[in-house]
N, C-alpha and C positions, 0 to 999 in steps of 0.2 A: 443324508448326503447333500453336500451344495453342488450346484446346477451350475457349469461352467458358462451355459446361454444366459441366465440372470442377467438382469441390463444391471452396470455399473453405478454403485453410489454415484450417486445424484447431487449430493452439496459436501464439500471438500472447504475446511477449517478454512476462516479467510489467513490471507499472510501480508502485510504492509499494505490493506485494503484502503482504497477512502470509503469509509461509515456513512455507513447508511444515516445520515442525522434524518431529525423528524422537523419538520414544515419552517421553521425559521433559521435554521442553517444552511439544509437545502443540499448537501456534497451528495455527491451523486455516488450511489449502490455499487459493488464491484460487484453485478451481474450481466451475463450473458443474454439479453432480453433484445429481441431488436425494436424501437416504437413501435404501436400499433400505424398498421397500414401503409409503412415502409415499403419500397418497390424494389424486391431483394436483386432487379435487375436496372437498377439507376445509373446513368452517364458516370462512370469513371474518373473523370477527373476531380482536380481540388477541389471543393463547392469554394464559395467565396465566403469569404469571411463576412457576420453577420456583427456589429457593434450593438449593443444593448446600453446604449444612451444612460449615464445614471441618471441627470438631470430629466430624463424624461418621467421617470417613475418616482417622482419626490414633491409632486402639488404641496402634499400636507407637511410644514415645516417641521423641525424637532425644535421644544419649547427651549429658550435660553437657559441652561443651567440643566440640563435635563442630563446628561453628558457627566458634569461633576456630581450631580447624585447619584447617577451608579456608579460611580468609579468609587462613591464612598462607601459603596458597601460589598466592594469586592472579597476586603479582608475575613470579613465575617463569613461569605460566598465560599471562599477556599478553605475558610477553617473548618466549615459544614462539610464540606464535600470528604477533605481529609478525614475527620470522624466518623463519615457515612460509610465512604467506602473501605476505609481503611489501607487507601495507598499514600506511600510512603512520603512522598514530596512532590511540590510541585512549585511553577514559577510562571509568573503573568505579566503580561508587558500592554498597553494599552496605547495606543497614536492620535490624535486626534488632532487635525487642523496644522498637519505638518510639525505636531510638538509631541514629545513623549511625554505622558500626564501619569503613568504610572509603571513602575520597574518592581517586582518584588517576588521572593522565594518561602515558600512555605512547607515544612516540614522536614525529614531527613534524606538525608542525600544515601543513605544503605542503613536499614536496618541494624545491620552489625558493629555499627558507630556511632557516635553522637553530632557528628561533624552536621550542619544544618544547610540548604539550600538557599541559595541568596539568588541575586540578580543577575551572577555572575555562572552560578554554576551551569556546567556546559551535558546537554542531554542530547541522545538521540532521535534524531527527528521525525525516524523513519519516513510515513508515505510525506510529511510536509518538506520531503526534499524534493520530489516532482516540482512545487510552483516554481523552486528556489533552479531546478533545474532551468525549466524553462527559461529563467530570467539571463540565466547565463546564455542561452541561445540568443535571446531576444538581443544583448550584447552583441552576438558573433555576427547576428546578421546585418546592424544598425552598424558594423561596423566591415558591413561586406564580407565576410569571410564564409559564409553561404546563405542560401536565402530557403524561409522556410518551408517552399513547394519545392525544395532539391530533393531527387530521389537520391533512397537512400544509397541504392548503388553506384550512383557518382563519386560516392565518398569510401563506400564499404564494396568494391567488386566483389568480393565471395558469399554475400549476403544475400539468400536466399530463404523465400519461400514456399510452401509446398504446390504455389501454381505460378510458373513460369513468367506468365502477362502482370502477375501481381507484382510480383517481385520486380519488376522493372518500371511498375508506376508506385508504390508506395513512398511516400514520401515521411522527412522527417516532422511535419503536421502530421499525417495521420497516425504519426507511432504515437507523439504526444496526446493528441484526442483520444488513443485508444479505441481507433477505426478501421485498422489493419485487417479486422477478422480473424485477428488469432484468437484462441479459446482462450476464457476469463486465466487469467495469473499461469499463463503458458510460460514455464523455465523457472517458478517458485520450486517444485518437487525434484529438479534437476539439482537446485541451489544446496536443496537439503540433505541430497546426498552425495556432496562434496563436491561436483564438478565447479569449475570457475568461467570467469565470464565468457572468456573468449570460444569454451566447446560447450556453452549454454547457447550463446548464438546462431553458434553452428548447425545447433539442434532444432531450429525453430523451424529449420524445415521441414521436419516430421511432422508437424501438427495440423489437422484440418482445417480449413479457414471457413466463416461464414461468410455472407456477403459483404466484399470489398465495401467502404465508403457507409455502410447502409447499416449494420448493428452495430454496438458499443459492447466492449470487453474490457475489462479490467485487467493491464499486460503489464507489469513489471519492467520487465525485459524484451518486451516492444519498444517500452521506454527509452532502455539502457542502450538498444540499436540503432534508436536515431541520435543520444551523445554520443557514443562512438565515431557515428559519422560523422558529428559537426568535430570531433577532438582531431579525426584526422585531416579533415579540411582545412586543422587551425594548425595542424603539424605538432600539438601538444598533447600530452595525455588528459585525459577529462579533471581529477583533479587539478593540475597547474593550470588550466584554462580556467575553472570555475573560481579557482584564486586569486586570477591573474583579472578577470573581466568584473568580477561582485565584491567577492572577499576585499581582496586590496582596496577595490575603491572608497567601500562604505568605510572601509577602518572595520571591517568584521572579522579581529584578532583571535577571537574564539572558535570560530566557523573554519571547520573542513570538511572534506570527503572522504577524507581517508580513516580507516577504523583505529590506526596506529595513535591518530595525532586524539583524536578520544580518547583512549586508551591511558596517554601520557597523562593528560590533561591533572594537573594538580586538584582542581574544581570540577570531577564528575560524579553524575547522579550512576545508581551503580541501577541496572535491571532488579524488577522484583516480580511473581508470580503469583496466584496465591492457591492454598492445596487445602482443599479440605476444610476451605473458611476461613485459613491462615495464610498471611504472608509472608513470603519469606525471601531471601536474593535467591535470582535462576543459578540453580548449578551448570549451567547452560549458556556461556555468554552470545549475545547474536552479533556476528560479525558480517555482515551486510558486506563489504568490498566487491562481491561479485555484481549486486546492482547499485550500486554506488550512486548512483544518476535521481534512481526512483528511491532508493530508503537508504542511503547510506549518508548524508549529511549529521554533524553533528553542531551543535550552536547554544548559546544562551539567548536569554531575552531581549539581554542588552544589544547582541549584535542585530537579533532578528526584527527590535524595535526600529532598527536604521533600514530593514529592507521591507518593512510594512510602508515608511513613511516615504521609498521611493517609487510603490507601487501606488500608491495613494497619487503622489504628485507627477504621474504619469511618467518616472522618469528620472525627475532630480531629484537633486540631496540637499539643501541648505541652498535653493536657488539655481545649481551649477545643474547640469545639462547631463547627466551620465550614461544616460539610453534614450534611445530616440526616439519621442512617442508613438509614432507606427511600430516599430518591430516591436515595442511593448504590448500595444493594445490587441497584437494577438492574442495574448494567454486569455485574454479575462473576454472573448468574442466567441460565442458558443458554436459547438459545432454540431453533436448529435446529443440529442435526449437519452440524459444514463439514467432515469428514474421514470418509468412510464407512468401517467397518469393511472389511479389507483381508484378514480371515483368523481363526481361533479361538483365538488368542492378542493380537491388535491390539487396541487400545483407542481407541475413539472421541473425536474431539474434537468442542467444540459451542464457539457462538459468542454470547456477550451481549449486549451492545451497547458495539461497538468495544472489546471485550476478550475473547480466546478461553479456554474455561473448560474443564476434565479432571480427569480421574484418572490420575495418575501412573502408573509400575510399582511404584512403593513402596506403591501406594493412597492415595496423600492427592494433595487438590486442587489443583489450582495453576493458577494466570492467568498469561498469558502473551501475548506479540505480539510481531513482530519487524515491523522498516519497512528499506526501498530505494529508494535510484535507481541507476539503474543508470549513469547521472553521476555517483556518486561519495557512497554513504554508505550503511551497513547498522550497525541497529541494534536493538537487543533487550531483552527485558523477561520476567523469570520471578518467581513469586513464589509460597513457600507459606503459604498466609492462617494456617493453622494454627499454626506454629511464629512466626510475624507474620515473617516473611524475606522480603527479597527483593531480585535484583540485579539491576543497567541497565548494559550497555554501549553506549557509543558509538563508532563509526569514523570514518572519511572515507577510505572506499577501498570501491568497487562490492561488493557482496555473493559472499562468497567462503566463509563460512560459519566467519570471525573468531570475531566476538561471540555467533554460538548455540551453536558448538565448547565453548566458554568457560560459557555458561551451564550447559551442559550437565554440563559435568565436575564446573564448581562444587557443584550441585547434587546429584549425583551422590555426590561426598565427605561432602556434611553426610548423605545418607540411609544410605549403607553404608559410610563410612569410607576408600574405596578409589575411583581413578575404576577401571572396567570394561571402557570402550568407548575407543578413538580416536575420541574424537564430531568431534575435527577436521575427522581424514580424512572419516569419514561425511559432516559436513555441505559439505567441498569438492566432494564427488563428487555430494550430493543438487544444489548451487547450480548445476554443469556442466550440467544441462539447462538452468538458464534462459537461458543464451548460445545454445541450439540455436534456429536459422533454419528454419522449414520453408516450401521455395518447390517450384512449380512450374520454377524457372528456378535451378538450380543449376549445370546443366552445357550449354551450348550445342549445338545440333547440329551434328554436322559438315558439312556440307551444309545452310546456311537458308535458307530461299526468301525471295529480296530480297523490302525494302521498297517501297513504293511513295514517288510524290514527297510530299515532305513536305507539300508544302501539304496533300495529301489529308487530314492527320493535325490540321493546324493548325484550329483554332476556339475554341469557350465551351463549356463544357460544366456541366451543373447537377446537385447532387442534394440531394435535400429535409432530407438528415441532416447533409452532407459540408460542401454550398454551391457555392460557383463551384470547377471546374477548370478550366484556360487552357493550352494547347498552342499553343507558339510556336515559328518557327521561325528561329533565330540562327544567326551563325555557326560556332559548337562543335556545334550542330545543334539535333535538338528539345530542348526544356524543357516540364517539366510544372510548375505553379504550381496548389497547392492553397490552400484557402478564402484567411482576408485574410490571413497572409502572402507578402510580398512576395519570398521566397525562390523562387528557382526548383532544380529540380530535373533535372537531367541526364538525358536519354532515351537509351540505348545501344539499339541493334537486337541482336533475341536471334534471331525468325525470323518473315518473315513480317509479318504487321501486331500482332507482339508488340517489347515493349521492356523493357529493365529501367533500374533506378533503385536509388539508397539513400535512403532515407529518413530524416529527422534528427528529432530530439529523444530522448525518454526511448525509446523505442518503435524507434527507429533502428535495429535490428543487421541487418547484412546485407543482402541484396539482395532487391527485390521487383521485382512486373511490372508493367506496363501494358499490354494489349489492346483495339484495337480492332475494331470491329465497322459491317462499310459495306452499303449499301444503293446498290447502283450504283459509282459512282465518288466516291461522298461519308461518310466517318465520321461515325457515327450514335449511338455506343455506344463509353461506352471504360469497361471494369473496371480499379479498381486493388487490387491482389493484395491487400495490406495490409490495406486497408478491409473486407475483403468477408469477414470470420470469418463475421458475422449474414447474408450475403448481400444487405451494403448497401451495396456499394462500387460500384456502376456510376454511370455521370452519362451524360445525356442532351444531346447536342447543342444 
């Protein structure tokens, strides 16, 4: 039998994470770790923004032409990684010294076609929509329309969360830092079963918080509530703002936020997965709209070439003044350490706002982020302010550790000349954890103590975070049906008055459980496995 007290799975599939890179990308871990020696009861207010100087971390020059040699062996770079991993297409854009020095697409745009990827074709960006987020804030406030220590309820009144004093000092900085203290990727499992943005937010007030200002979590949709607030301060919706302030300016004609205008897109890369050692298109498209802010941009290289080289020149575009470089140089000004020191050589990474910020192994600084779904797209962003470089890959194939293998190497060449490391390998074998499933229910007993009759099982079932569960009893047998999707969900008996299930969308891999819990002859209590990381998963009769 399973034990209803069991502590809840403990690491839950990541969903539009920034990756974990290894030592010379530096993006900070979507884990719930606070620093060591953090004072869980620290002054409350904004801390002040700290600048990490690039010029300060660049004593040792990069050699003249050091730059054009890697750039010339990118091709080669991408044509390996394509063969290695076996995803399907991808596309690289390089900056350097305020000029774009290389545009290019390599392989298929969907398996199921021959149509190829060029410079143009337009991918999902998922988590590298945060910087691009950010930049649009950086806009709104450089152009006064709020400033980024506004709390967010100046903007969003009914925006709360589960501790009252919090809720009236969080600000739209600490949503971006991912310092609010919401639990890692609070309102991804909400997304997956269909609810939308506006009663995802609503939700976050269910969730426990850590310590305000003082841990780092990886929130989605902590994200997506501080645009909310800046879209209604601007009196526009977050797309036509992020159109209206980035898109438009740069000439970034392939760039949206909205899943529609991807969708259209005559030049898109289609999602791919792969099963079994094979790839193939998701029969699953991810529709991101819900968090639109943190992964729902969509862009090619060409456009994102024009917003690398305005973050580089603090601002402008071809000389002209487009953001102001204060409300820019937030993003890239660290706020909390999202990767704890790991040993007496590891170097710490720290987190902006929606862009992860370091010290390299060479010593010089460098921004960085990588985005996922695990439906099918991984991509990545490194850049060193100092020498003004920096490079974007795109894929359309689930995170296998393509595009930061690549950034890596790249990078790696302009600073020593030589790459060092199989960053491939490394980064394949770091990505193989986030396929790992941890269940109670992996292996059956050999001996299960029957169920009882179903109806026992069948009713409503509620919870304050979740909403409605509904256990039905058909003829393939029971179904579980979570909040308003109308998907049902397949009940297998494991032992007992336990069951398992798979669960679909981003969050989907492998098998979870369902337990209930009776009082006589009637189910009173049913946990579902999945849900219950925060110990929120139970619903009530």
């Amino acid at each position: 039998m399973i034990d209803l007290n069991v502590d809840p799975m403990k690491a839950r599939p990541f969903v539009l994470a920034a990756l974990m890179l290894l030592a010379p990308v530096g993006v900070p871990a979507s884990e719930n770790a606070s620093p060591p020696g953090v004072n869980p009861f620290v002054e409350s207010r904004p801390a002040e923004p700290t600048h990490l100087d690039p010029s300060a971390f660049s004593d040792v020059p990069i050699p003249a032409g050091r730059v054009d040699a890697a750039v010339a062996q990118l091709d080669a770079m991408a044509e390996a990684a394509l063969a290695t991993t076996g995803v399907p297409g991808m596309a690289i854009a390089v900056v350097h010294r305020d000029r774009v020095v290389y545009l290019k697409g390599f392989g298929r745009r969907s398996l199921d076609g021959e149509a190829r990827v060029d410079a143009e074709t337009v991918f999902q960006l998922a988590s590298l929509s945060k910087p691009v987020a950010a930049t649009v804030v950086a806009a709104a406030v450089d152009r006064s329309m709020i400033a980024w220590d506004d709390p967010i309820v100046r903007h969003l009144p009914d925006f709360a969360l589960s501790d009252p004093a919090i809720t009236l000092r969080v600000t739209i900085a600490d949503l971006f830092a991912h310092r609010s203290g919401l639990p890692d990727h609070a309102g991804d499992l909400l997304e997956d079963m269909g609810y939308g943005r506006a009663e995802i937010l609503s939700r976050l007030r269910f969730y426990p918080l850590a310590p305000f200002r003082a841990s780092y979590a990886y929130t989605n949709f902590g994200l997506t509530a501080a645009a909310e607030a800046v879209a209604r301060a601007a009196g526009t919706p977050w797309d036509d703002l992020s159109r209206d302030l980035l898109y438009g300016p740069l000439g970034m004609t392939s760039t949206s936020s909205r899943f529609a205008d991807f969708a259209a897109a005559p030049n898109h890369a289609i999602g791919h997965i792969r099963r079994d050692g094979l790839w193939m298109v998701t029969p699953e498209v991810r529709q991101p709209d819900a968090q639109s802010p943190a992964g729902g941009v969509s862009s090619s290289v060409t456009d994102m070439a024009q917003w690398m080289r305005l973050l580089l020149a603090e601002g402008a575009l071809d000389g002209k003044a487009v953001i102001g470089s204060e409300a820019l140089a937030r993003i890239h000004s660290p706020n909390l350490m999202s990767s704890p020191l790991r040993g007496p050589s590891s170097r710490p990474s720290f987190y902006g706002l929606g862009l992860g910020v370091g010290v390299d192994s060479a010593g010089r600084v460098r921004w960085s982020h990588s985005g996922a779904f695990l439906l099918g797209a991984a991509t990545t962003l490194a850049m060193l302010p100092s020498e003004s470089l920096g490079i974007l890959i795109l894929t359309n194939g689930q995170p296998v550790g393509a595009p930061e293998g690549i950034a890596a190497s790249f990078l790696e060449l302009v600073e020593t000349g030589e790459v060092r490391h199989d960053w491939s390998a490394l980064y394949r074998g770091a990505m193989a954890g986030f396929y790992q499933v941890h269940t109670q229910f992996g292996e059956a007993p050999a001996t299960p103590a029957p169920a009882r009759p179903l109806d026992a099982y069948v009713g409503h079932y509620a919870n304050d975070l979740y909403g409605p569960a509904v256990v039905e009893a058909t003829e393939a047998g029971l179904v579980l049906r979570l909040g308003p999707s109308p998907t049902g969900l397949l009940l297998s008996h494991f032992d007992g008055d336990a069951f398992t299930f798979r669960p679909i969308g981003e969050n989907g891999l492998g098998i979870s459980g369902a337990v209930f819990a009776f009082e006589g002859d009637r189910a009173v209590f049913l946990q579902v496995e999945y849900l219950d990381e925060e110990g929120l998963g139970t619903f009530r009769r």
